[in-house]
N, C-alpha and C positions, 0 to 999 in steps of 0.2 A: 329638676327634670328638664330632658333640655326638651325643647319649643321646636327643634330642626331635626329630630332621629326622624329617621324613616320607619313609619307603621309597617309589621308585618301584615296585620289582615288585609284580606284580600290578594293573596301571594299564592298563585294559581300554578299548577303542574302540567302539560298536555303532553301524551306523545301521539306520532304523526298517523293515520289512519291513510283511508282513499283517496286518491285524486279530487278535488274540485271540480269546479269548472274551467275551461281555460280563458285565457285573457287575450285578446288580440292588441298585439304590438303593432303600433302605428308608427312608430320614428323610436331613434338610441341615438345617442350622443357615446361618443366613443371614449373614455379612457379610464383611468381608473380613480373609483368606481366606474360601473356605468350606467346609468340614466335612459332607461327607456321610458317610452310613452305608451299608455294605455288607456283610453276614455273611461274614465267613472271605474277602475280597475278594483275595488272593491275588498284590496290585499290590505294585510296590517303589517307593521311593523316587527319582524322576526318570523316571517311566512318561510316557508319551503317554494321555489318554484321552480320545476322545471324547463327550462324554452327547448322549442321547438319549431323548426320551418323557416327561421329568421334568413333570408337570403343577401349575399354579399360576405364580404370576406368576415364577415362581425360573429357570424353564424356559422363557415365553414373552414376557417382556420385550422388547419391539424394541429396546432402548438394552444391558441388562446380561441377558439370559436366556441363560441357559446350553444350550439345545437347539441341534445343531449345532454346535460349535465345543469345538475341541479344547483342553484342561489342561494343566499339567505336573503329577503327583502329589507330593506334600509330607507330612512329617509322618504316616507311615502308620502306625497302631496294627493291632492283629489286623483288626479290624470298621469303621475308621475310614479318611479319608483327608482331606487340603487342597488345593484348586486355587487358582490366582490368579487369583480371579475376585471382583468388588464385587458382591456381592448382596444390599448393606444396604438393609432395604427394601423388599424380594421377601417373596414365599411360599412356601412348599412347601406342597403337599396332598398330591402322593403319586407313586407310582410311578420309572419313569427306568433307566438303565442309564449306565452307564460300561463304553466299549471299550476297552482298551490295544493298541496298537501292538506287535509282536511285535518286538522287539529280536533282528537279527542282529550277532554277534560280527565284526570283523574280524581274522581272527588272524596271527599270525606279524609281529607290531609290532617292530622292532628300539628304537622311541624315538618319541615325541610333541613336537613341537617349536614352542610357540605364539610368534606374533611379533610376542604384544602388545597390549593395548588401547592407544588413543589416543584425547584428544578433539582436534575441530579451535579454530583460535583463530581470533575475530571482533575485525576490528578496529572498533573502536569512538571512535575518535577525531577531535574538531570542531578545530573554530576558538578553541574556550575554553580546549582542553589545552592544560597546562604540559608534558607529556611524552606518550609513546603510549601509548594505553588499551585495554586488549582483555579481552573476556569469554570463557568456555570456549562452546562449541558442542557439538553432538551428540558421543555416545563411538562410534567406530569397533571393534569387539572383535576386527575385526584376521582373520587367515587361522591356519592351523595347519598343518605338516606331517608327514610320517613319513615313515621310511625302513622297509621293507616288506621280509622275504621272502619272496618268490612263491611261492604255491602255489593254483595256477589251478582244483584241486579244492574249494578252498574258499566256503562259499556266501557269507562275507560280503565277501573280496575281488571275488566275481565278480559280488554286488549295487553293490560302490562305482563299478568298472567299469563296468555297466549306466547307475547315475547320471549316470557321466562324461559316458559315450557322450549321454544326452538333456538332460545340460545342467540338470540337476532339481535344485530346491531340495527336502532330505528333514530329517527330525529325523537327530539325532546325538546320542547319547550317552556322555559322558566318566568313567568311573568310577572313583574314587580309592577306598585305605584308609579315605580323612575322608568324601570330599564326593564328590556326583554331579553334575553339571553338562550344561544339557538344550538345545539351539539346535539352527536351522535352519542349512542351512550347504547352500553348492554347491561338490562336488568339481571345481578346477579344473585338475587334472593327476592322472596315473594311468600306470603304467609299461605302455603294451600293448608294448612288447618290454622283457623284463628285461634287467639287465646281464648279462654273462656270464664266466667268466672260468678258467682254467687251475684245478684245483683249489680252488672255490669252489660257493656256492650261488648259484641266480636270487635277484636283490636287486632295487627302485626304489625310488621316491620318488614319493609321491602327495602333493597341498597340498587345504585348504578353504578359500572363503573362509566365512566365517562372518553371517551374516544378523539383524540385530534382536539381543536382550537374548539374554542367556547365565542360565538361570534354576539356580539352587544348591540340593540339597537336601542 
């Protein structure tokens, strides 16, 4: 057995709910990533945060300004955090806030079950090839599923549910021992009748597909 795998247990599912509170931005350092400052800011590692109010070209850039548009948080010290955002070149003068998206739980996971990144393959081959030639294309990150048991009490099954039902692309977040890992995803299945059975629990099977980059903190 080895001594170094990484335990499952304790490999937690959220997706993104209300607004929090917001954070006030005291100073950013410009590039990329970028590094602002917030006292005792209270964010974790793979947050959602919206900025907003941030004044100076750091904040109203038409091309790279960070007012309006949402982060993933990175690299959080007590006072400190990193978005992935290029703002080499910006200013800060002052003010701003940072929102975090309120992370509901979804609990009673039996298993996370991802099915894979892939890229596609571009054929690329003329009239000069000696054999067939292909470049890689865009990475697909692929869908994820679980096997679930039900408990319709619960707020964060009964948010995914809700997603189902509108079809809504929301954040997600995947929480390891090591690593957080932060993406858009739309739930495309969702057990609204559980299975049922002689001497057992309500049990399904919900899947995601998964949206854009998969961001790792």
């Amino acid at each position: 057995m080895s001594t170094s795998a990484q335990l499952a247990q304790g490999t937690k599912l959220y997706i993104a709910g209300s607004s929090g509170s917001a954070e006030t931005i005291s100073a950013a350092a410009a590039g990329y990533p970028t590094i602002l400052t917030a006292t005792a800011h209270g964010l974790a590692n793979g947050d959602i945060a919206a900025i907003a109010g941030v004044v100076g070209t750091m904040g109203t850039d038409s091309a790279n300004g960070l007012n309006g548009n949402s982060y993933t948080v990175k690299n959080i010290t007590t006072n400190t955090f990193c978005i992935e955002a290029n703002t080499t070149g910006l200013t800060y003068t002052s003010d701003g806030t940072a929102t975090p998206s309120a992370w509901i739980q979804i609990k009673e996971l039996k298993s996370i079950k991802p099915a894979g990144a892939a890229a596609s393959s571009i054929d690329v081959t003329d009239l000069d090839s000696t054999a067939k030639e292909y470049r890689t294309g865009l990475m697909d990150n692929g869908s994820f599923s679980c096997d679930i048991q039900i408990l319709e009490s619960d707020p964060g099954q009964a948010a995914a549910l809700a997603a189902f039902a509108a079809s809504s692309i929301l954040n997600y977040k995947v929480e390891t021992t090591a690593k957080t890992r932060t993406f858009e995803a739309t739930c495309l299945k969702f057990p609204t009748i559980p299975d049922s059975s002689v001497d057992g629990v309500q049990t399904g099977t919900a899947e995601w597909q998964i949206s854009g980059d998969i961001t790792v903190a």
